[in-house]
N, C-alpha and C positions, 0 to 999 in steps of 0.2 A: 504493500500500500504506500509507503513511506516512498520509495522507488518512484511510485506512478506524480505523487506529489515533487518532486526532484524536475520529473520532468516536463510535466504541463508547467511547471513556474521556468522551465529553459524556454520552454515555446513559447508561452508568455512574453517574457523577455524576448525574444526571438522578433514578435509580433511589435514592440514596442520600437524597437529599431528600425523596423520597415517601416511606420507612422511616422517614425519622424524624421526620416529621411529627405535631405534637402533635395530641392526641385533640380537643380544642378548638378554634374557630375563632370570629373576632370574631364577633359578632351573638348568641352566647349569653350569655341571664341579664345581661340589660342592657346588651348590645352594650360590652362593656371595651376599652379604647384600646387599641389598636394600637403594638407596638414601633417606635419611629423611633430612629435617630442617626445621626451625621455620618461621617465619613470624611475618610482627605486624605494625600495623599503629594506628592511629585516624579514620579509615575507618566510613565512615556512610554517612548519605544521607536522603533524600526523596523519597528512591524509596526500591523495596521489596529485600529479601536478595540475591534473585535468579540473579539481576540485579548488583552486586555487587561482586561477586567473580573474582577471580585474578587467572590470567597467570602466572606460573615458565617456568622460557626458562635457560636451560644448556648447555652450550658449550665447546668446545675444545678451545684450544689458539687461534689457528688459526683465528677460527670464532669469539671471542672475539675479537680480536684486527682489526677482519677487520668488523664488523657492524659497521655501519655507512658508510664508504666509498665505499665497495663493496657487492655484493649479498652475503651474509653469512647467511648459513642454522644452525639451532641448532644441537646438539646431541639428544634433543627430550625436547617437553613440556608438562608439565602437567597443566590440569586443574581442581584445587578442586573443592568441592560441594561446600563446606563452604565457609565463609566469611573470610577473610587475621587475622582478629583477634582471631579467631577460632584455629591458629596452632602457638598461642603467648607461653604457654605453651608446650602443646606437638606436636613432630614435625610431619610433615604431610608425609607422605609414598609417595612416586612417584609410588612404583613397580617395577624401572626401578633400573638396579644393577649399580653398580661404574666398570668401564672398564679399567681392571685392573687396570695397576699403574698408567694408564693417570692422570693429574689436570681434575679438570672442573674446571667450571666458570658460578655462576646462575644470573640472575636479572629477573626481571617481571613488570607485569603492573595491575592496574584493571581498569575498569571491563572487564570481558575477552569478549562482546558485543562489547569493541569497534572495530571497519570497518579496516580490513591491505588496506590501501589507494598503496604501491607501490609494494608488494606480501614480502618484508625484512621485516617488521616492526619497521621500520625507521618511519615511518608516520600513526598515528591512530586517524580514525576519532569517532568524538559521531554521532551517529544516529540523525537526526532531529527533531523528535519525545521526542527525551530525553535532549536537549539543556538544558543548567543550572540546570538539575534533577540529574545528575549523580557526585559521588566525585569522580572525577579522579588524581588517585595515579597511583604512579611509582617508582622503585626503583634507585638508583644515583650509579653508579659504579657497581661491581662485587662482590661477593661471592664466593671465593675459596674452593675448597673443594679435599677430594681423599679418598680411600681406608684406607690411613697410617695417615690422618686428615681430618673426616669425619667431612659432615656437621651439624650431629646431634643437635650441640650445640649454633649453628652460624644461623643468624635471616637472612631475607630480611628486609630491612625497606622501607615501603614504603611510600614516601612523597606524601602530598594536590601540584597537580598541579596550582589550581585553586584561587582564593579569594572567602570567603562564606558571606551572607549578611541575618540574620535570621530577618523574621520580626514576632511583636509580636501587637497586638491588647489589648485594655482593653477600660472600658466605665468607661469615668470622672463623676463628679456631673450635673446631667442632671435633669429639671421637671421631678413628677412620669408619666404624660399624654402623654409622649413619650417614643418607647420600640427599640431597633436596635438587626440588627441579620445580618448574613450572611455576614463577611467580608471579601473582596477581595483584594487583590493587584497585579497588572500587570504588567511586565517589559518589554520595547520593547528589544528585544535581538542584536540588529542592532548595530556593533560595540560594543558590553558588553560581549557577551556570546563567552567563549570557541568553535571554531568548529573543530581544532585536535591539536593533540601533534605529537611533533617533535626530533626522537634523536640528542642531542647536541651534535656532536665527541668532541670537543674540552671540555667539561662540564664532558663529558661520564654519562652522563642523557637527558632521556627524558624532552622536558618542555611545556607547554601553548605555540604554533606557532603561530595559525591568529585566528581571530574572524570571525562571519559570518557576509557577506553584507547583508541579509536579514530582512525584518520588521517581527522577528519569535519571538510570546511573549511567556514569559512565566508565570504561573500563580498561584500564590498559596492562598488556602481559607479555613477559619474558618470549621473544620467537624464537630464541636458541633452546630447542628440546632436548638439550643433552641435560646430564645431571651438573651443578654447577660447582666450581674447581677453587680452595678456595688458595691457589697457586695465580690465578687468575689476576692479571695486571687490574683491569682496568673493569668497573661496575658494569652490569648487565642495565642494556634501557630498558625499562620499562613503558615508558609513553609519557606523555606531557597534555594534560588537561589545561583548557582554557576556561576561566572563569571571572565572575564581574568583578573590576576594579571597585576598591576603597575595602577590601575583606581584611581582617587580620588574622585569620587564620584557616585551617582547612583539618576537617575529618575526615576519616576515607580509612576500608578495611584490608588488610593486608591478609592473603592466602599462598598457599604454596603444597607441593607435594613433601613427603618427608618416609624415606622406606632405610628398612639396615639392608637389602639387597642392592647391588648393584643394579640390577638388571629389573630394580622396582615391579619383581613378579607381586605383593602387594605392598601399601604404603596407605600411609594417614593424609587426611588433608588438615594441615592445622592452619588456624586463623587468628588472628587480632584485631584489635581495633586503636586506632589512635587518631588524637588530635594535635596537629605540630599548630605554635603560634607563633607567628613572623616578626622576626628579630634582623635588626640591623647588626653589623659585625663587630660593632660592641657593647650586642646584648638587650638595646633599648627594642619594646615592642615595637613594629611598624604598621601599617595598612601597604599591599599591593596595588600601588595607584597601574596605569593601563600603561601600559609598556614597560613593565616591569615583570622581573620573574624570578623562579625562588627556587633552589635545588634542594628534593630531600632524598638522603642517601637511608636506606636501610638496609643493616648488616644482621646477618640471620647465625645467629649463636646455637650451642648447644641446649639450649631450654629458654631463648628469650629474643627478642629482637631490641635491637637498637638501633633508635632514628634521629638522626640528624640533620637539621635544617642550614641553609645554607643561601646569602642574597646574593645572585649573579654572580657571586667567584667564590673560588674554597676557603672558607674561613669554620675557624672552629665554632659550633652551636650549643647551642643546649643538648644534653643523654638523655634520652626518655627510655629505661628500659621494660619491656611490654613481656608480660607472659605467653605460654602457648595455650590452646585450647584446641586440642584435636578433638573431631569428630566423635 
């Protein structure tokens, strides 16, 4: 079902592009150049590249100055194949020529999947299905451009709407008679996860609006199937959830397989639960404002886990040590 909604909102979108596609197109009355420019973020994610490409929307004054407060349609939009960081260097081709001596006016969004909730795009949702999978960026103000100063040379930039929380697994000093594999962590999404962005007129950007009422988890796990080594340099990823800026902390339950065979003929599943609360690197609480993001490392001991939190680079955190509760 979720699927089918993914894709009537690309047709959608699809359809909105074709409506507002300008009357003109390059090759008349002297073939006139073509809109190009650049783009560029921190874009990236947990999900494939197809799921991440970004909307360019260009407008007249008019329409610039009146989104947000009233129905405003673009001059037309485009949407790349690629990824926003794809046209960092060279600028990306619309097709679409410069008319005549008018201004435009560009900003955008990604991923271009997300839902036009009120048909402006004042209001876009994430899909359900995709809750905390998705980086959702946006661009802050406008992009000027014309014939006589072209955009060639001049970027989008597009900003993390979001807070990001990467977690990371690794296996402490444990007996050899015990082997663990398959780790999981779960987030209830209820109140944490992003459910749309919102234009801010007064900001003149998009930003992180409401959260979802929903018990909608989301879930990320170990893809390395082997049992885990704890010889092992470097932590196993586990996934990186996205969730709404200004939180100071996050719950979310921790699972794993745990067998004495090697060959995990059988094995427990033990679980925990824990709460890390976001600390600066010396210690002071913090809130995750939107383009911000927080490493928690969990180390899997012989009877207990220890997690540690960690903002943008490895600093020591606080030890939380969690019991097991196997099945």
């Amino acid at each position: 079902m979720k699927k089918i909604i993914i894709i009537l909102s690309l047709l959608a979108l699809a359809a909105s592009c074709t409506r507002h596609e300008p009357v003109s197109k390059p090759g008349q009355e002297g073939e006139p150049r073509s809109i190009m420019l650049k783009a560029m973020t921190k874009a990236g994610g947990s999900v494939s590249d197809a799921e991440q490409t970004p909307v360019f929307m260009f407008w007249f004054e008019d329409g610039k100055n009146n989104f947000g407060t009233t129905v405003a349609e673009p001059y037309f939009m485009s949407l790349p194949k690629g990824r926003i960081d794809d046209y960092k260097t060279t600028p990306y081709n619309t097709g679409y020529p410069y008319p005549g001596s008018l201004t435009l006016y560009a900003n955008g969004y990604s991923p271009s999947l997300l839902e036009v909730s009120d048909g402006d795009f004042t209001s876009l949702s994430i899909p359900e299905d995709l809750l905390g999978r998705l980086d959702v960026t946006a661009t802050e103000g406008f992009v000027e451009g014309s014939i006589t100063d072209q955009f060639d040379d001049k970027s989008l930039i597009f900003n993390h709407l979001q807070s990001r929380v990467n977690f990371y697994a690794r296996l402490g000093e444990i007996p050899a008679e015990r082997y663990f594999r398959a780790v999981k962590v779960t987030v209830n999404g209820n109140g944490r996860l992003t459910e749309n962005i919102k234009w801010n007129n007064a900001a003149r950007a998009w930003q992180a609006e409401e959260t979802i009422s929903d018990d909608i988890l989301w879930t990320g796990s170990d893809e390395n199937e082997n049992q885990m080594d704890p010889n092992e340099i470097d932590p196993r990823t586990i996934g990186s959830v996205y969730i709404h800026p200004g939180q100071a902390s996050i719950t979310f339950e921790i699972e794993l397989e745990m067998s004495e065979t090697v060959t995990f003929d059988s094995y427990e599943t033990i679980r925990s639960t824990a709460t890390v609360g976001f600390e600066n690197p010396s210690g002071t609480a913090i809130e995750l404002n939107a383009g911000e993001e927080y490493d928690i490392y969990i180390t899997i001991l012989y009877d207990s886990f220890v997690i540690k939190g960690n903002k943008a680079l490895w600093q020591d955190g606080g030890k939380i040590p969690l019991p097991f509760y196997p099945n």
